[in-house]
C-alpha positions in Angstrom: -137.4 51.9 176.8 -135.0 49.7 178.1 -132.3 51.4 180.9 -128.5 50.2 180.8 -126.9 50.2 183.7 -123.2 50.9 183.8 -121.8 51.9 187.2 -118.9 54.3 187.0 -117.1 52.2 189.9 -117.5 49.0 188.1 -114.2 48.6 185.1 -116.2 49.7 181.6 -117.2 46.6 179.6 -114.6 44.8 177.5 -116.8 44.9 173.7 -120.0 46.7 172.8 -122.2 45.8 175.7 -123.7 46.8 179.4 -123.2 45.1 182.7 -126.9 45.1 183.0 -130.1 46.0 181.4 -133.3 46.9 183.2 -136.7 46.4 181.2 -139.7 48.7 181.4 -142.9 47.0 183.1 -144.6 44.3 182.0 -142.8 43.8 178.9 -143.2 40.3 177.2 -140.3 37.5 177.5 -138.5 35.7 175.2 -135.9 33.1 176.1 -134.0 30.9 173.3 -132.2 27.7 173.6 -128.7 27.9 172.6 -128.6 27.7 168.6 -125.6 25.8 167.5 -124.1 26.2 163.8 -125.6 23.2 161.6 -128.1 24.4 158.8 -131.8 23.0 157.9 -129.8 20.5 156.0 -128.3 18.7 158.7 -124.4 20.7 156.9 -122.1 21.7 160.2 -119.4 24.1 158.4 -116.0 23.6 159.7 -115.2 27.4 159.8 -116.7 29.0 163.4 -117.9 32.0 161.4 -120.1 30.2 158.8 -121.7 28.3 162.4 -122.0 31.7 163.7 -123.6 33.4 161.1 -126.1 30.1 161.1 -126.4 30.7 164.9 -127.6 34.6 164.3 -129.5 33.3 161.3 -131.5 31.6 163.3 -132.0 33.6 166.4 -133.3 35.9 163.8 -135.7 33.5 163.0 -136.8 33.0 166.1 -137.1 36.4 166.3 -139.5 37.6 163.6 -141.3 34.9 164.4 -142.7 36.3 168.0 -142.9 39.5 166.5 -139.2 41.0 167.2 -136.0 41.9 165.9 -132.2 41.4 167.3 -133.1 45.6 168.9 -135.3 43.8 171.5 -132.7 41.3 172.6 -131.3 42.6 176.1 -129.2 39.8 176.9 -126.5 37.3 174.9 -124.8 34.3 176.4 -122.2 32.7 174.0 -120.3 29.5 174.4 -117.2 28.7 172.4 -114.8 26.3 172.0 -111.8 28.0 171.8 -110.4 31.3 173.0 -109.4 32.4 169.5 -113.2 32.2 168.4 -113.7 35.7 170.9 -113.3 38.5 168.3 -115.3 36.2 164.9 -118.0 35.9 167.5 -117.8 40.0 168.2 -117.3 40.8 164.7 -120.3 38.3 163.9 -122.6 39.6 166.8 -122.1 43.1 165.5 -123.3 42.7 161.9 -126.7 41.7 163.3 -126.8 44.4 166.4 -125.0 47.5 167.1 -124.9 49.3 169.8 -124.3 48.6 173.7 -128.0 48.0 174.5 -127.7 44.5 176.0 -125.9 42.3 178.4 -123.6 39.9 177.3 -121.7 37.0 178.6 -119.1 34.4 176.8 -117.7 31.2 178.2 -115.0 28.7 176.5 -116.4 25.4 177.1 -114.8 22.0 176.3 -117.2 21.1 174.1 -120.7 20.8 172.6 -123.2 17.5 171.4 -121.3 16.9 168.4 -117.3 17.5 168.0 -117.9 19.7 165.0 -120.0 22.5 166.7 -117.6 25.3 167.6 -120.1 28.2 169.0 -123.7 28.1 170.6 -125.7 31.3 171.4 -129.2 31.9 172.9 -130.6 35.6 173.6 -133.4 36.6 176.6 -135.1 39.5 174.4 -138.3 41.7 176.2 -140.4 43.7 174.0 -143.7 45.7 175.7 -146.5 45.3 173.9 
């Protein structure tokens, strides 16, 4: 079982998250690379929250296919473009996982690969086998 830490002399975390999160021995490692919003098809939507939805998608993906689920991610680091994209990010992140069990950054960066991308997230997720 994962441990969050949350120091009562440190300011409570803006959103649904932990300033840190401290994994049992041993467990094994996952590490994405940032998933950006374009589809299989090569289709970048212009909306950020159809390229965030594809961004979860495919963490999800990625995911089931070493065996877990978005309840084993402990950390998310998400990059947008624009301040405004905060809250559809939040609101995005928590259709796919609830809860504060996981540490979580975001940065507004000036930009990504291609102009059209708007948001990029990865996840570090540990699961003990």
């Amino acid at each position: 079982m994962n441990k969050l830490i949350n120091p009562s002399d440190v300011r409570p975390p803006f959103a649904s998250y932990s300033h840190a999160v401290v994994t049992p021995p041993g467990p094994r490692l996952l590490f994405t690379s940032g998933q950006l919003g374009i589809s299989p098809d090569d289709k970048i939507p212009e909306s950020v929250e159809e390229q965030a939805v594809i961004c979860f998608e495919n963490i999800g993906a990625i995911l089931k296919e070493a065996g877990m689920t978005f309840q084993h991610v402990v950390r998310f680091s998400a990059f947008v473009t624009d301040r405004s994209y905060f809250p559809i990010y939040g609101k995005i992140r928590e259709r796919y996982v609830g809860g504060s069990g996981y540490a979580s950054t975001l940065l507004i960066v000036s930009g990504f690969t291609l102009p059209a991308f708007k948001i990029e997230v990865e996840v570090t997720a540990a699961m003990s086998d």
